[in-house]
KEDO-301770 format. One record per residue (C-alpha): residue number from 1; residue in one letter; x, y, z. Coordinates in pm, whole numbers, always signed. Layout:
N
REC   i aa     c1     c2     c3
REC NUM  A      X      Y      Z
...
END
This chain:
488
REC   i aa     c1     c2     c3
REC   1  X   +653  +2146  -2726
REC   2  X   +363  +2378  -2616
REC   3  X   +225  +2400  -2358
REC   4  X   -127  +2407  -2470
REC   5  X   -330  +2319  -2753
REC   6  X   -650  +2629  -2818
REC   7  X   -960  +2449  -2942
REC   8  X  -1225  +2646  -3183
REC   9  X  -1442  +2675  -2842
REC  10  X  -1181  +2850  -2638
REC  11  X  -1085  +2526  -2442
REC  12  X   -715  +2373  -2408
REC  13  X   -590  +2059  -2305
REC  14  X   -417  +2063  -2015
REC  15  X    -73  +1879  -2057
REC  16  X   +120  +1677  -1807
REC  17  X   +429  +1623  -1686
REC  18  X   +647  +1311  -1568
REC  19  X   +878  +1281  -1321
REC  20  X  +1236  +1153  -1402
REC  21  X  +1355   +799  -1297
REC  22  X  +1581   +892  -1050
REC  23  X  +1949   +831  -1155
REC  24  X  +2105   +994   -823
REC  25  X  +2319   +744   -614
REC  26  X  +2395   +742   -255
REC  27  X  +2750   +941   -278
REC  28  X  +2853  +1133   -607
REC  29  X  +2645   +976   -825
REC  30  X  +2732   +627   -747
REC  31  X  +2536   +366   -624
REC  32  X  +2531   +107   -328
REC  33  X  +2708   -153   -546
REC  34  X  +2933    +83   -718
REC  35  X  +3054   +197   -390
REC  36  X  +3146   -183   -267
REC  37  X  +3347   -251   -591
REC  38  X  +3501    +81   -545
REC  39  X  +3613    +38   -222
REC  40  X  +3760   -305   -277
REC  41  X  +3941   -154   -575
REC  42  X  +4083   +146   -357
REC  43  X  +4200   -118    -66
REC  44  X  +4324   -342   -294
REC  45  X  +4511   -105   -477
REC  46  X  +4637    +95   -132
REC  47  X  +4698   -194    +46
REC  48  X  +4979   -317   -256
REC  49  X  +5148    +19   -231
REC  50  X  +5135     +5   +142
REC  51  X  +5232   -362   +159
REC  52  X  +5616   -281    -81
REC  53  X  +5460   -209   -403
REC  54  X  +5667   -346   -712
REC  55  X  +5554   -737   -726
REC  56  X  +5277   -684   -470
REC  57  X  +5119   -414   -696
REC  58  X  +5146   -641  -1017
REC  59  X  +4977   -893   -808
REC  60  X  +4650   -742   -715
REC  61  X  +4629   -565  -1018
REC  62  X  +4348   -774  -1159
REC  63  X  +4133   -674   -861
REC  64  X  +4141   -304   -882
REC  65  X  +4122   -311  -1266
REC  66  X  +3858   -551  -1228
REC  67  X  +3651   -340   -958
REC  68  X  +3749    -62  -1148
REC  69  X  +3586   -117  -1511
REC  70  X  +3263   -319  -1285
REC  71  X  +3202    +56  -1149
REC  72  X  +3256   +280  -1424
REC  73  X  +3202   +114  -1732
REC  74  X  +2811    +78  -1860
REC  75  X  +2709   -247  -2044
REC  76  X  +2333   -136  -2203
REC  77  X  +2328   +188  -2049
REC  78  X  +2399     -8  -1688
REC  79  X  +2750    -40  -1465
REC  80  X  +2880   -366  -1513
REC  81  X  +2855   -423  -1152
REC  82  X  +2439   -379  -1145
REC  83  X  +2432   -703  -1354
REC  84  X  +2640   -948  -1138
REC  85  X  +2303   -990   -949
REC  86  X  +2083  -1077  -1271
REC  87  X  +2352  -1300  -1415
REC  88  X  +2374  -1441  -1091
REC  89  X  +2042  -1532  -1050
REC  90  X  +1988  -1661  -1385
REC  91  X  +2288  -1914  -1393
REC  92  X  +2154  -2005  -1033
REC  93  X  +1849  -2081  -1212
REC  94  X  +1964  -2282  -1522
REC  95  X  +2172  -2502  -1273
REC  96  X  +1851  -2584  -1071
REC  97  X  +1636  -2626  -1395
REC  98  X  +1382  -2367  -1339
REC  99  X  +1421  -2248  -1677
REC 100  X  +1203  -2495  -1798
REC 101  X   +852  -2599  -1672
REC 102  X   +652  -2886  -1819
REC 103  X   +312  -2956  -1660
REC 104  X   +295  -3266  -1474
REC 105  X    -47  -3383  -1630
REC 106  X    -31  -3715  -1408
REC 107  X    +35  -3508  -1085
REC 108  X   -280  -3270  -1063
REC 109  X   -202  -2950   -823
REC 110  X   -333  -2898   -475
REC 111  X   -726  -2758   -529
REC 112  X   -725  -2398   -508
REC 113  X   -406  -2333   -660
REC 114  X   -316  -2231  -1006
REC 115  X   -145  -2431  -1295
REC 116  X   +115  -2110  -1323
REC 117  X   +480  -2169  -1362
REC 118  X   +769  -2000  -1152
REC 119  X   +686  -1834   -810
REC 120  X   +328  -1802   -940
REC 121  X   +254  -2110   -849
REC 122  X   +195  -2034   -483
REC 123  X   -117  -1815   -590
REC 124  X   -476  -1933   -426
REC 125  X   -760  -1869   -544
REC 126  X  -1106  -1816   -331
REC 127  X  -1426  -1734   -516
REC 128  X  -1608  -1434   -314
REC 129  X  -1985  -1639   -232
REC 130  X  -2146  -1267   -173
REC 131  X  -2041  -1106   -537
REC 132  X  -1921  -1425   -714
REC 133  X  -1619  -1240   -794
REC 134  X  -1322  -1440   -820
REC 135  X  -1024  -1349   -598
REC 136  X   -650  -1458   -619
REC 137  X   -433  -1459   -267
REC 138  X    -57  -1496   -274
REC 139  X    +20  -1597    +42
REC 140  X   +367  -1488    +44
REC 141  X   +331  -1120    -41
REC 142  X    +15  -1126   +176
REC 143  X   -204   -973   -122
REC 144  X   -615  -1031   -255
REC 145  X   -678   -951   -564
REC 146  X  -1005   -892   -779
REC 147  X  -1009   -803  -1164
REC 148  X  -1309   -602  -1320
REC 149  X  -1375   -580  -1763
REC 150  X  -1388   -242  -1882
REC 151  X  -1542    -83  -2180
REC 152  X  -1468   +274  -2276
REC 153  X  -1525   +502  -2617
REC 154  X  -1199   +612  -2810
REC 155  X  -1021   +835  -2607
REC 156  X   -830  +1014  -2919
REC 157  X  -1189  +1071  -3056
REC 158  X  -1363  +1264  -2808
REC 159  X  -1323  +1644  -2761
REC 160  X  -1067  +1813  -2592
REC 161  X  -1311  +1931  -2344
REC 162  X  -1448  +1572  -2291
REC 163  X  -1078  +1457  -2265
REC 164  X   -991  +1689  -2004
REC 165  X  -1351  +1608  -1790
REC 166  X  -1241  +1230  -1853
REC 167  X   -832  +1277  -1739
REC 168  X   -998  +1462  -1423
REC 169  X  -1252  +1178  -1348
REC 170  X   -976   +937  -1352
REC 171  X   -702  +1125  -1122
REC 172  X  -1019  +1109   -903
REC 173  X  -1007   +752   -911
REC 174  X   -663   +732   -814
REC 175  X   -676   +945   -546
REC 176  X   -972   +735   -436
REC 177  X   -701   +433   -389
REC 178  X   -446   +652   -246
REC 179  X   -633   +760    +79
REC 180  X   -762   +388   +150
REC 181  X   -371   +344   +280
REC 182  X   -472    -43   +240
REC 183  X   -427    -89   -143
REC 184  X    -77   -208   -299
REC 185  X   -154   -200   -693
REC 186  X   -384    -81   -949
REC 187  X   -352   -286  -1289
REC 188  X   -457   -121  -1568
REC 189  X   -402   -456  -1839
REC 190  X   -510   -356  -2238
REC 191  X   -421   -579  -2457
REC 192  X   -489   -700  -2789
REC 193  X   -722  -1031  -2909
REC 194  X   -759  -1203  -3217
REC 195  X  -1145  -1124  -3295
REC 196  X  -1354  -1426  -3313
REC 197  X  -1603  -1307  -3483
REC 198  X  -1845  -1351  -3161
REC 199  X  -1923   -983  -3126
REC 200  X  -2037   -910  -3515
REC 201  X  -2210  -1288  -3540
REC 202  X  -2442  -1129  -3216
REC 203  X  -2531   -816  -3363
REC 204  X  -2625   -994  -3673
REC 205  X  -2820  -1203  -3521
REC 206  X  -2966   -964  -3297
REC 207  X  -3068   -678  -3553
REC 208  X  -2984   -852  -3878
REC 209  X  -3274   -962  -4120
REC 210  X  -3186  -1325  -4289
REC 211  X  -3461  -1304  -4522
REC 212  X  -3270  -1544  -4727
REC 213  X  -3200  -1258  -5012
REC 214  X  -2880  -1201  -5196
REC 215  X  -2756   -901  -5004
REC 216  X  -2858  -1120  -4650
REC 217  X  -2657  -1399  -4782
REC 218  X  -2348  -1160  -4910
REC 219  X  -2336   -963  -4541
REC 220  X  -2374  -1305  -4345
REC 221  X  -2042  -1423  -4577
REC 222  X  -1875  -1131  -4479
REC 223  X  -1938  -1102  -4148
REC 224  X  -1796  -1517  -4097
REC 225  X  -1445  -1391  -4316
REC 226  X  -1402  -1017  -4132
REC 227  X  -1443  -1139  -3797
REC 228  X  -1173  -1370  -3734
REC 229  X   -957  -1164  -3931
REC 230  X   -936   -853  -3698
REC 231  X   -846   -771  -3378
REC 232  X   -998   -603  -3081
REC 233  X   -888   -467  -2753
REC 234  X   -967   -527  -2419
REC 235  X   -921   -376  -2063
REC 236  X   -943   -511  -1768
REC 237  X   -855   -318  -1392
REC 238  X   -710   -544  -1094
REC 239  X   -732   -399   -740
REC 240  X   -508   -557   -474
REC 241  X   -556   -547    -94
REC 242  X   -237   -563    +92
REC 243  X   -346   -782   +390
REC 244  X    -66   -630   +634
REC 245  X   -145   -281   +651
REC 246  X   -527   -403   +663
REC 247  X   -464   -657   +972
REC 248  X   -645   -537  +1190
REC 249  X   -964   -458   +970
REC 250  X   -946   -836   +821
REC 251  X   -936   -958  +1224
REC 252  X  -1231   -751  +1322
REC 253  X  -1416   -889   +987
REC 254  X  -1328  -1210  +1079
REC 255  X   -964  -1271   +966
REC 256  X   -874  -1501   +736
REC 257  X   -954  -1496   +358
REC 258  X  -1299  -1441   +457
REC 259  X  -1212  -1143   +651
REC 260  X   -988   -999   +381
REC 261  X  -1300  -1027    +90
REC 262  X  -1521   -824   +319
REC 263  X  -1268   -575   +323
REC 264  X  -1155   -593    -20
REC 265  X  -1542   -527   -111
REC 266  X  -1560   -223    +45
REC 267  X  -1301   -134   -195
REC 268  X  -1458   -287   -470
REC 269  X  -1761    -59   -380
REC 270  X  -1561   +239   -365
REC 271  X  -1362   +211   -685
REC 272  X  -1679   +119   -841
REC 273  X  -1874   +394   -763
REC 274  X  -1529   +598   -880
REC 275  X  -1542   +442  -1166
REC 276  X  -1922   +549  -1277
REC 277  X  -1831   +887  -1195
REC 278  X  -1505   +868  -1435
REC 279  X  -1794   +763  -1706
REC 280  X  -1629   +400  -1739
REC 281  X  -1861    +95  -1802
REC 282  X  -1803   -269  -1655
REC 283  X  -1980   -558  -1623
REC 284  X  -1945   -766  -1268
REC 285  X  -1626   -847  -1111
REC 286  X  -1462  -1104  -1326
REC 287  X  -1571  -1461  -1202
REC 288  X  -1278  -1777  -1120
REC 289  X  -1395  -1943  -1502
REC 290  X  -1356  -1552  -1694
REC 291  X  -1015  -1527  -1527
REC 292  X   -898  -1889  -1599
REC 293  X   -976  -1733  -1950
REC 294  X   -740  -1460  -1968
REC 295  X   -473  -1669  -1833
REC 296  X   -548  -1960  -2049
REC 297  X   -510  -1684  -2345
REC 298  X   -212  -1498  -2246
REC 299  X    -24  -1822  -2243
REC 300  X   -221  -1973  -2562
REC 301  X   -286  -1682  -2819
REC 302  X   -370  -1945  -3077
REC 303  X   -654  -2108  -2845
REC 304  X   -806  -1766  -2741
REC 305  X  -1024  -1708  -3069
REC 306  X  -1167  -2073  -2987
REC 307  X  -1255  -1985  -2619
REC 308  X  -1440  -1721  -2701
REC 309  X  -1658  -1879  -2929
REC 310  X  -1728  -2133  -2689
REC 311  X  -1778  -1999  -2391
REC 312  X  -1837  -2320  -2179
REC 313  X  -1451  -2441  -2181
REC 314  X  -1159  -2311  -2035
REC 315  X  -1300  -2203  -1755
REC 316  X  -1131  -2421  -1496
REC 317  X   -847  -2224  -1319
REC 318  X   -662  -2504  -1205
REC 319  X   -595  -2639  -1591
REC 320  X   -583  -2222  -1690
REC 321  X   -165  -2208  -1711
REC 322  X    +36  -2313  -1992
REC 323  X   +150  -2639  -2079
REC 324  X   +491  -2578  -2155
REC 325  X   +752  -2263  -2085
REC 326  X  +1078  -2244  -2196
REC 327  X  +1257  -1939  -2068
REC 328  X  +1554  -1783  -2219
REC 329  X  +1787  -1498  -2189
REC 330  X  +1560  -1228  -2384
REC 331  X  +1261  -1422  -2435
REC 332  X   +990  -1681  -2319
REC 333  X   +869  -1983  -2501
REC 334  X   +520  -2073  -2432
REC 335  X   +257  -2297  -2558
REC 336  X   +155  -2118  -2870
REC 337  X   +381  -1791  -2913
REC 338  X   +708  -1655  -2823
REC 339  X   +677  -1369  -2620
REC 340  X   +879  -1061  -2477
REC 341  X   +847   -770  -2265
REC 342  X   +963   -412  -2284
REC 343  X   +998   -224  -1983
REC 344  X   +939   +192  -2010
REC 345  X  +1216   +327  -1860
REC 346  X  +1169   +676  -1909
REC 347  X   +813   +858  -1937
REC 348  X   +817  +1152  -2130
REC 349  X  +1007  +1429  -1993
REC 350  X   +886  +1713  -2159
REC 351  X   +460  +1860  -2132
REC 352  X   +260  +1617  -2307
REC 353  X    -88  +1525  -2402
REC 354  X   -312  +1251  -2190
REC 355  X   -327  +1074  -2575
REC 356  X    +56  +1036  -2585
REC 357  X    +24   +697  -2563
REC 358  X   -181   +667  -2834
REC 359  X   +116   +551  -3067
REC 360  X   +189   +242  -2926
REC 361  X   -173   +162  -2811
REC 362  X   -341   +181  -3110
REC 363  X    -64    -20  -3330
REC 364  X   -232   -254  -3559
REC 365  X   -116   -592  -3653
REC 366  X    +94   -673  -3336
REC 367  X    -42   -838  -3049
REC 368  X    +77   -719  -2691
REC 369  X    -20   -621  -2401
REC 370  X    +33   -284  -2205
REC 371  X    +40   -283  -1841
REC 372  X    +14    -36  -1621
REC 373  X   +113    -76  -1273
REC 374  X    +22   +189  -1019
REC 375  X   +185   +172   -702
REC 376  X    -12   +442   -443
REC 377  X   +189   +513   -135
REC 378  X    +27   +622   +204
REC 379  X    +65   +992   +282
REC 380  X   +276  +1004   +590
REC 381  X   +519   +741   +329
REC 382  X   +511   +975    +99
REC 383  X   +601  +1254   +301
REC 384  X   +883  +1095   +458
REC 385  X   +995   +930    +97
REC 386  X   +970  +1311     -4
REC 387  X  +1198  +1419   +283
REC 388  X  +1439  +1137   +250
REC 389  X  +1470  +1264   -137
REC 390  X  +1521  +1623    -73
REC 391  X  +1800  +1537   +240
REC 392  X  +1957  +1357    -58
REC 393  X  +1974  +1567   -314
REC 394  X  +2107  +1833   -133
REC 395  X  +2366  +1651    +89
REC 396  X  +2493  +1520   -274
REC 397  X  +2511  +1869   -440
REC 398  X  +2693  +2021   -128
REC 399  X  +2925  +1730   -162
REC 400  X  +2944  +1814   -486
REC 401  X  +3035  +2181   -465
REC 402  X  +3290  +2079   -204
REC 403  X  +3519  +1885   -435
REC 404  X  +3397  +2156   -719
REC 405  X  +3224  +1908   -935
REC 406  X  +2933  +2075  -1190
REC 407  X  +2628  +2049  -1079
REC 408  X  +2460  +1822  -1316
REC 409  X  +2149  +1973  -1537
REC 410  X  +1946  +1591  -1477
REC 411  X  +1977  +1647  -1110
REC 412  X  +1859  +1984  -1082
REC 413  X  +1581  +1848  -1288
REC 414  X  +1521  +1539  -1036
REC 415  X  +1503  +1820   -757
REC 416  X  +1246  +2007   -878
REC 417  X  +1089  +1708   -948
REC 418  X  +1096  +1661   -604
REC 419  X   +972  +1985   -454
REC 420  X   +656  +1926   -741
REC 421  X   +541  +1617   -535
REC 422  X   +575  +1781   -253
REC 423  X   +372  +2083   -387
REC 424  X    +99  +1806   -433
REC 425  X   +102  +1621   -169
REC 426  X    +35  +1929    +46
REC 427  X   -207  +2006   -213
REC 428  X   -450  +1698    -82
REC 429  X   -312  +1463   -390
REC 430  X   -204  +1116   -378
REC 431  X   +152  +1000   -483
REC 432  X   +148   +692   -722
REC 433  X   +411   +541   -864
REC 434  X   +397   +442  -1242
REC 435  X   +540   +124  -1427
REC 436  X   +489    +49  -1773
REC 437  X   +539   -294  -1898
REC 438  X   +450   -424  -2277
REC 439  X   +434   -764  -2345
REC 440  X   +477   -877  -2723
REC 441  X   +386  -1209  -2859
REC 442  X   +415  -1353  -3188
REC 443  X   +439  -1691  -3360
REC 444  X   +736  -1694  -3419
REC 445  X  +1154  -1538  -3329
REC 446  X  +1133  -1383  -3636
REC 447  X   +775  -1241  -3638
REC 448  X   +879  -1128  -3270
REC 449  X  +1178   -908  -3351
REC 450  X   +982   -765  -3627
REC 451  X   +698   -659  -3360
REC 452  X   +963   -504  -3113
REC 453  X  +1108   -338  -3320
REC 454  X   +798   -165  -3464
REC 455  X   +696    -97  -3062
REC 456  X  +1005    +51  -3015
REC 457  X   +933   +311  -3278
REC 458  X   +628   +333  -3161
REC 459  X   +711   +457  -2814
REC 460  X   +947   +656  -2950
REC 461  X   +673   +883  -3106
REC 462  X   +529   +861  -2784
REC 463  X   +820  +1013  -2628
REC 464  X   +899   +712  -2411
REC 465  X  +1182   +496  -2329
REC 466  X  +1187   +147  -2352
REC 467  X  +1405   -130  -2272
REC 468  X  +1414   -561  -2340
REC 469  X  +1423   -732  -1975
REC 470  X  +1658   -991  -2003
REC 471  X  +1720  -1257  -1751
REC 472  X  +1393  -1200  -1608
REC 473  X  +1122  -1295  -1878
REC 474  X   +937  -1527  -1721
REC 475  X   +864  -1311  -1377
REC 476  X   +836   -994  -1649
REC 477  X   +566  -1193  -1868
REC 478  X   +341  -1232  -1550
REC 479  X   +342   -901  -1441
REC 480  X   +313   -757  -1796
REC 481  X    +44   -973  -1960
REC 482  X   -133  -1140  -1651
REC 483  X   -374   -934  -1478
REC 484  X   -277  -1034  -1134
REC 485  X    -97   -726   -961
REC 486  X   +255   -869   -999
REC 487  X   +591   -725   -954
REC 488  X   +874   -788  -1160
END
C-alpha cells in the first residue's frame, strides 16, 4: 500500500500504523497456561518412565496425550487449553441459572440502581445537581461515568487537508485524557437507529410552507413514508473517572460521590474544551432520562423509533433495562432482537488511511453498533509496560538463538512495535490502548447471520480482523452496545 496519497493542492494524507496484538508468550512462544499443561504432561510422562515404564507408561498415557494436544493444538485459532477457563465459566453459569434473566416486575430494584441484567446490575446512578448531567458509579470497579451526544460532518467527505487538521485535533484530545493519569476509558459508541421520522417532520415544520397546495400535500406524504424507513447514526463519547488513582482529589473535594462529580467535571471541562478545538459539536452532558433512552433502545430496537417520537417516556432509568435476556453460546436473546458481537482482533497491520473504517461504518441496512474503547495508561505505566516488553522480547529471542530456533518474522515485527511506543512516549505522546467491539442486532437468527456475515466482509475491506465472542455475550453486549465504559 502507499504510503501517501498526493492531492491536486500538493497535500497528502498522512497514514497510520497499528501495533500488533501481541502473540509472544512467557517462554518460547508459549503461554502461562500452556506452560502448566506442559509441565504436567512432561512429569507425567517422566515420572512413568522413571517409576518402571511398561504398564506404568500405558497408564498415564491419557494425561500426557491429553496435556499434550490442550497445548499445541488450536481450536478457532486458540490452544485448547485457553478455553478450559471460558467453558468453565459458562457451564458454571448455566448450572447457577444466570443464563437467563427475567425482570421481577413485582420486586422493584433498590432506587438508584439500574434494571440491567448480569454484573451490571450493581451500577448506581447519581444525577450531577451543578450540570444536570447524569452519572453512572459501579461501585465495584470504583468508576464515574458521564456520556456526552456528538454531531460531526462526514468524515470521508471532507478534504484531505481538513481530514488531516481533524485526525490531529483528535490525537489532541486523547492526549488530553492521557496526562490527567485519573481517567480509565474513553467510549467512542456509533451506532445505527431506525429513523423516526422526528428530524425531517421538524424541518418541515420549521421551514416548510403547508399552503395546502398539491406539491405541499405530496412533500408532507413523503416526508411521513421516508422517515421511518431510513436509518441514521448516532455518537455518543463516555468519559470514566477511576476513583482510586483520584482518592485523594475526591477526599479533598469532599469524598464520596459528591467528591468524585467535582472531579469528574473538571474533566468534563477539559475534554470539552478539547473537543471544540477538534471542531466536534455536542449538546449538554446526557441527562439520567436521555441515558435511560439509549439503554432502553439497545435492548428494545423495535421500541426505539417510538421513544423518539415521544420524547416524554422512557426516561426512567430504573425501568431502562430489558425485560427479558436469554443468553446463549454465540448469541443473546433480548426483548426485541437477537444480537451478537464481533470483537477486532487485529487492526490493520499495514499504513492505512484515518477513513479505513469507513467500510464497516457506513454499511447500510444492518443495525450495529461500533465501540471503541480507549484505554490511556499513565506515563511512568507506560514506561515500565514498555520496559517489561522489551526485557521480554529479547530474553525470548536469546532463548531462542540458544536452542537455534528461527527467529520468527511476527516477533521482530512486535519489537519494533515496541521501540515505536517508546519513540513516542519520549516524544511527549500518550499511550492508549485500542479495543474494537461491534454489536449486531437483528430480528431474527437468520436475519443475524446474514448481517455478520456481511460485517465480516466488511472489515475485511477495512483490513481488520474480527472474531464472534462466544461464551461471553451477555458481558460482550454491554460493553459493545451500552455506552457505559465496560470491559468485557
Amino acid at each position: 500500500m502507499s504510503t501517501e496519497t498526493s492531492t491536486e493542492s500538493g497535500t497528502a494524507l498522512v497514514p497510520a500504523k497499528f501495533s500488533r496484538l501481541t502473540r509472544r508468550g512467557i517462554l518460547l512462544g508459549l503461554s502461562a497456561s500452556q506452560l502448566v499443561t506442559l509441565g504436567i504432561a512432561g512429569v507425567s510422562l517422566v515420572g512413568s518412565f522413571y517409576g518402571g515404564g511398561g504398564a506404568l507408561f500405558l497408564l498415564t498415557s491419557p494425561i500426557w496425550i491429553l496435556g499434550a494436544a490442550m497445548t499445541w493444538i488450536p481450536i478457532s485459532g486458540r490452544p485448547a487449553v485457553e478455553w478450559v477457563p471460558i467453558a468453565g465459566w459458562w457451564v458454571w453459569r448455566a448450572s447457577m441459572g444466570q443464563l437467563i434473566y427475567r425482570r421481577r416486575i413485582v420486586m422493584p430494584r433498590p432506587a438508584g440502581t439500574l434494571a440491567l441484567p448480569g454484573d451490571a446490575a450493581r451500577l448506581r446512578e447519581y444525577s450531577d445537581p451543578e450540570t444536570g448531567a447524569g452519572m453512572i458509579h459501579d461501585p465495584t470497579a470504583a468508576t464515574l461515568t458521564v456520556m456526552i451526544e456528538l454531531s460531526h460532518p462526514a468524515f470521508v467527505l471532507l478534504d484531505p487537508v481538513e481530514q488531516n487538521r481533524r485526525v490531529e485535533s483528535w490525537g489532541r484530545v486523547l492526549a488530553t485524557i492521557c496526562r490527567s493519569g485519573r481517567i480509565s476509558q474513553l467510549q467512542v459508541l456509533e451506532r445505527t437507529l431506525p429513523d423516526s421520522g422526528q428530524g425531517l417532520a421538524e424541518w418541515w415544520s420549521a421551514h416548510g410552507s403547508d399552503d395546502g397546495s398539491w406539491a405541499a400535500t405530496t412533500y408532507a406524504e413523503l416526508i411521513d413514508r421516508a422517515g421511518p424507513a431510513g436509518e441514521r447514526h448516532a455518537t455518543t463519547l463516555s468519559l470514566s473517572l477511576d476513583m482510586k488513582h483520584a482518592a485523594r482529589q475526591i477526599r479533598t473535594a469532599g469524598g464520596g460521590l459528591r467528591g468524585a462529580a467535582n472531579i469528574l467535571r473538571q474533566d468534563m471541562s477539559t475534554l470539552a474544551s478539547a473537543l471544540r478545538a477538534a471542531d466536534l459539536s455536542f449538546t449538554d452532558w446526557l441527562s439520567t432520562g436521555q441515558i435511560a433512552v439509549i439503554l432502553r433502545s439497545a435492548y428494545d430496537p423495535a421500541i426505539a423509533a417510538t421513544l423518539e417520537r415521544h420524547g416524554e417516556i422512557g426516561q426512567d432509568l430504573a425501568t431502562a433495562g430489558p425485560v427479558a435476556v436469554t443468553e446463549r453460546w454465540g448469541h443473546l436473546r433480548t426483548d426485541s432482537a437477537f444480537h451478537a458481537v464481533l470483537w477486532i482482533s487485529e487492526w490493520p497491520r499495514a499504513m492505512v488511511h484515518p477513513g479505513f473504517l469507513s467500510p464497516v461504518l457506513l454499511s447500510t441496512g444492518i443495525q450495529r453498533a461500533f465501540s471503541l474503547i480507549c484505554t490511556p495508561l499513565r506515563t511512568d505505566q507506560a514506561a515500565r509496560d514498555i520496559r517489561k516488553k522489551k526485557v521480554e522480547y529479547i530474553s525470548d529471542r536469546t532463548q531462542r538463538a540458544r536452542i537455534g530456533q528461527i527467529e520468527d518474522a511476527g516477533h521482530s515485527a512486535e519489537f519494533q512495535d515496541v521501540l515505536q511506543q517508546e519513540a513516542d512516549l519520549t516524544a511527549g505522546h500518550g499511550v492508549v490502548r485500542y479495543t474494537g467491539l461491534i454489536s449486531v442486532s437483528a430480528e431474527t437468527l437468520d436475519d443475524l447471520d446474514r448481517d455478520l456475515a456481511a460485517l465480516e466482509q466488511a472489515a475485511i475491506q477495512a483490513s481488520c480482523e474480527t472474531r464472534r465472542l462466544v461464551g461471553q455475550q451477555a458481558r460482550a453486549f454491554t460493553a459493545a452496545a451500552l455506552p457505559l465504559c465496560r470491559r468485557v
